[in-house]
Phi, psi and omega in degrees: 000130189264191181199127185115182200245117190320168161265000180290308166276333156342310175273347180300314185304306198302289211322296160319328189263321216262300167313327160331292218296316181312326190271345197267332173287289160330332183270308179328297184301338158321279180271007181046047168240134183301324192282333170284335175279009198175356169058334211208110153306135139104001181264173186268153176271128176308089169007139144296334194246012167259346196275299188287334185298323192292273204325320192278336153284337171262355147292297172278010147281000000 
């Protein structure tokens, strides 16, 4: 019996989360709200075009 959690879904979960955080970071840039763009004021904001490169890996993965 195993116990815990596979890694197969453990990377589904990464993966998912990860597309998450990416569509939401687009949308900051979109719509200019700052806190989506960088989760933390005062932090550097996450590129638009490292965002769709993620989002675009994670499609073809």
């Amino acid at each position: 019996m195993e116990r815990g959690i596979s890694l197969t879904k453990l990377s589904t979960i990464a993966e998912t989360l990860t597309a998450l955080v990416n569509l939401l970071v687009l949308t900051g840039w979109e719509f200019d709200i700052a806190i989506l763009k960088s989760f933390l004021l005062g932090v550097v904001a996450m590129e638009a075009i490292t965002t769709t490169a993620f989002l675009l890996v994670y499609k073809l993965g």
